[in-house]
C-alpha positions as CSV (number, residue, x, y, z in Angstrom):
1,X,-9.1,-48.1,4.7
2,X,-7.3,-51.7,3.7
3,X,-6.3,-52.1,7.4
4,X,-9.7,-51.2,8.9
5,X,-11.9,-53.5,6.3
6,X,-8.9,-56.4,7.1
7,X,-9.9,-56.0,10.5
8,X,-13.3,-56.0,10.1
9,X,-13.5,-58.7,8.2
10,X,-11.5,-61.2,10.6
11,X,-14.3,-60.1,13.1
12,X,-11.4,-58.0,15.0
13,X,-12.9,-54.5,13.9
14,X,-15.9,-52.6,14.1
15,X,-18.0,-52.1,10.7
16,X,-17.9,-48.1,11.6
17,X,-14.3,-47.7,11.6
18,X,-13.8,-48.5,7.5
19,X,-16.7,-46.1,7.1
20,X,-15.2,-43.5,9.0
21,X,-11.4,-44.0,7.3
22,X,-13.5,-43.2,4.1
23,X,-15.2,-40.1,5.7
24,X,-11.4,-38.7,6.6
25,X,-10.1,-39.6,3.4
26,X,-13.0,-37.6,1.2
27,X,-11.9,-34.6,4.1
28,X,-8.3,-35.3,2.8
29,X,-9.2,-34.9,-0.7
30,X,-11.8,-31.7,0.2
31,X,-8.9,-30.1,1.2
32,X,-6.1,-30.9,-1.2
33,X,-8.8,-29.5,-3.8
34,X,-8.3,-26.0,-1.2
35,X,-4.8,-26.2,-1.6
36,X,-4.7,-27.1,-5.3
37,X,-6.8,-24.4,-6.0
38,X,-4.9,-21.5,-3.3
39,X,-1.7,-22.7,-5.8
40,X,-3.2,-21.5,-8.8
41,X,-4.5,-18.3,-7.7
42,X,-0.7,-17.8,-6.3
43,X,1.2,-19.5,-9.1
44,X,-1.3,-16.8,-11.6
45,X,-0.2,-13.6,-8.7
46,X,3.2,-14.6,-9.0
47,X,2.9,-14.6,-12.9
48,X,1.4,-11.2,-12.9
49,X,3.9,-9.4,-10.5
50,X,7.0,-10.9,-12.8
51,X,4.9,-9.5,-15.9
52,X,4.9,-12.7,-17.7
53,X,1.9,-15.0,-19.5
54,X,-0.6,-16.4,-17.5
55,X,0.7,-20.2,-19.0
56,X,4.1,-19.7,-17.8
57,X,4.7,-23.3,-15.4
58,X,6.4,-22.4,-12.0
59,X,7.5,-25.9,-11.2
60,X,7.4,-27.2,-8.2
61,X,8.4,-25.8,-5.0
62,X,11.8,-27.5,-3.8
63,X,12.7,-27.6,-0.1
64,X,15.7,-25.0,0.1
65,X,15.6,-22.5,2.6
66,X,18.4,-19.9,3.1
67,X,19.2,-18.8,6.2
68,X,16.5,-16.8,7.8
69,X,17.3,-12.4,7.0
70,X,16.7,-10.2,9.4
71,X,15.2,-7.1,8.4
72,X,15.7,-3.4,9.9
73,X,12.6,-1.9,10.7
74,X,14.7,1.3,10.8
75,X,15.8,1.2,7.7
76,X,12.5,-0.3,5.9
77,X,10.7,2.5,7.3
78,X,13.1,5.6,5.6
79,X,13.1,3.5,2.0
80,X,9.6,3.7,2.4
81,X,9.0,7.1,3.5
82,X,11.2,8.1,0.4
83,X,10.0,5.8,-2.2
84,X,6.3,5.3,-1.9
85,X,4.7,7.3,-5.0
86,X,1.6,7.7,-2.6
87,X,3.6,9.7,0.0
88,X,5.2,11.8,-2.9
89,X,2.3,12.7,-4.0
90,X,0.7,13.6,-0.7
91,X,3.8,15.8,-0.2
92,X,3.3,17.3,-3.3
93,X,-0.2,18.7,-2.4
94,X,0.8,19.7,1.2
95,X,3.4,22.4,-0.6
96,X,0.4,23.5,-2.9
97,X,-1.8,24.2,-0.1
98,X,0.6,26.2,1.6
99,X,1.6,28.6,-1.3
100,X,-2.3,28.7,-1.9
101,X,-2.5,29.8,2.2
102,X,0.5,32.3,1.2
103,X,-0.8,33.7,-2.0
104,X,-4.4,33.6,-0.1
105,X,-2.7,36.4,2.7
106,X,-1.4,38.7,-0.4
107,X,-4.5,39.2,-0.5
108,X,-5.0,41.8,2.2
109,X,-2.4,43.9,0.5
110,X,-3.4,46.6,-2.0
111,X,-2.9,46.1,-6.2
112,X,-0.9,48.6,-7.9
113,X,-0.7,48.3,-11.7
114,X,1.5,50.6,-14.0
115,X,1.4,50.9,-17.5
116,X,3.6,52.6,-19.9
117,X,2.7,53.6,-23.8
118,X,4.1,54.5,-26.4
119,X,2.2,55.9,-29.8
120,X,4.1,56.5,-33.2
121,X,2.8,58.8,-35.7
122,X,4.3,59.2,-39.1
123,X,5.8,62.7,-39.8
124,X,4.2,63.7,-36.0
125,X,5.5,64.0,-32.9
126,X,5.5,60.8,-31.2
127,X,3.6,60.8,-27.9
128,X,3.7,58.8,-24.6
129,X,2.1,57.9,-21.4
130,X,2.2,56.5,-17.9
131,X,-0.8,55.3,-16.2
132,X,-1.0,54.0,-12.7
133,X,-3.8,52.4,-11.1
134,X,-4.1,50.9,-7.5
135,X,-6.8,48.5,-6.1
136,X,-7.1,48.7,-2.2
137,X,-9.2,45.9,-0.4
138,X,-11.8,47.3,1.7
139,X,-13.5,44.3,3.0
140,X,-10.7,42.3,3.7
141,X,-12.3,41.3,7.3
142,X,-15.0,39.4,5.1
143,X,-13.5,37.9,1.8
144,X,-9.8,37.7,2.2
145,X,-10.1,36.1,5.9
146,X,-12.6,33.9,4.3
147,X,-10.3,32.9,1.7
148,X,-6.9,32.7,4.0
149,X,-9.0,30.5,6.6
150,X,-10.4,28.0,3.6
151,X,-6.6,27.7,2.3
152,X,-5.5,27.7,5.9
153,X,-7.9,24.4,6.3
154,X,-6.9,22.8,3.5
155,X,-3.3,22.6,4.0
156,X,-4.0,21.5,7.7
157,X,-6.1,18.3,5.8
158,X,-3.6,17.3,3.4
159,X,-0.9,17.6,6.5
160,X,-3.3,15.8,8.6
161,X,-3.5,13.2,5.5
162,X,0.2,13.1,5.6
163,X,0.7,11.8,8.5
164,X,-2.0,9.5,8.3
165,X,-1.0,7.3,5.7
166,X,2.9,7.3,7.1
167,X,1.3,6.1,10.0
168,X,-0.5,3.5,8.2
169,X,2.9,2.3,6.2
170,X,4.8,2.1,9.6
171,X,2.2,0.0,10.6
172,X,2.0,-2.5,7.6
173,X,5.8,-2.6,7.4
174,X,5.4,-4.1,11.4
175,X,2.8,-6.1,10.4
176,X,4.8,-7.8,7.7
177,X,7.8,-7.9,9.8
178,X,5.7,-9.7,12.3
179,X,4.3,-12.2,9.8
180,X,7.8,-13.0,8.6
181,X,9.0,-13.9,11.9
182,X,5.8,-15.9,12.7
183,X,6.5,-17.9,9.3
184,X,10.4,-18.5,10.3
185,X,8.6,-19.6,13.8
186,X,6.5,-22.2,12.1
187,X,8.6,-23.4,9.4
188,X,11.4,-24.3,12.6
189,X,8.6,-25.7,14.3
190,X,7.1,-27.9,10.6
191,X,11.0,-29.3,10.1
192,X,11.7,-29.8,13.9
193,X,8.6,-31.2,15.4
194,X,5.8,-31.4,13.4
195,X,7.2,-33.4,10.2
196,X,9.2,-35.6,12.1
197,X,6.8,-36.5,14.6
198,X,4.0,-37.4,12.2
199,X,6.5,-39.5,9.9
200,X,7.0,-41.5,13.6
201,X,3.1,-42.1,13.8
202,X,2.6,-43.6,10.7
């Protein structure tokens, strides 16, 4: 802004080009009020993941990256298949439904019941007694395939669910691998040609 009003004022410049330095620099300050404000949100995410109080101070990040890791997708993929609570409980629900579809084909089978007794009787002879009673199903065409096929279904939805959301985590893990690699990309490409060629400009 200093060098364009210079200009102008020795009759070498334009009157438009101090007007528009001022335009870029109120863009320049939009935007660092962006990034100010992105920083907080992260600097309070960051404060939340590590459980500690909202006014906990980050500091300022320092220019120290490591050497770029290199993650498996292999072996990203069977931590997560293993330790992902949602999967667990998923896989908890698939072996329900199936003893439900198992207990749900007992069904076709008859009941039997048997009961034993035994009465005392002071100064008496004591007296006993078996009883055995059977339940056969008759309709088991109607109900019981009713109630196999309605198990049957649900176990095929949770499996069906199953699968769905391990296809779902192999996908995010690829995504994130993807991202990483993309950063690494542009954080070679900020240090190597970016930086140093704007620092040249000005």
């Amino acid at each position: 802004i200093d060098g364009a009003l210079a200009l102008y004022k020795t009759g070498k410049g334009s009157q438009a080009d101090p007007l528009k330095a001022q335009v870029e620099q109120q863009f320049l300050a939009d935007e660092l009020l962006e990034l100010q404000g992105e920083q907080a949100d992260l600097a309070s995410m960051i404060n939340a993941i590590m459980d500690r109080p909202q006014s906990t101070i980050l500091g300022n990040p320092e220019e120290n990256f490591h050497a770029v890791v290199k993650f498996n997708y292999a072996d990203l993929k069977k931590i997560a298949m293993k330790e992902r609570s949602e999967l667990q409980g998923q896989q908890a629900l698939v072996q329900e439904q199936r003893k439900a579809t198992k207990l749900a084909r007992l069904d076709y089978f008859p009941d039997f019941n048997f009961d034993f007794m035994i009465q005392r009787n002071p100064g008496r002879n004591s007296a006993w007694g078996i009883s055995v009673g059977f339940n056969i199903p008759l309709w088991f065409n109607e109900k019981q395939k009713r109630g196999v096929r309605e198990a049957e279904a649900r176990a095929c939805a949770n499996v069906l669910e199953l699968q769905n959301m391990r296809s779902i985590i192999r996908g995010k893990i690829k995504g994130i691998l993807a991202q990483l690699d993309t950063i690494d990309e542009r954080i070679k490409l900020y240090k190597s040609g970016i930086i140093p060629k704007t620092a040249k400009t000005l």
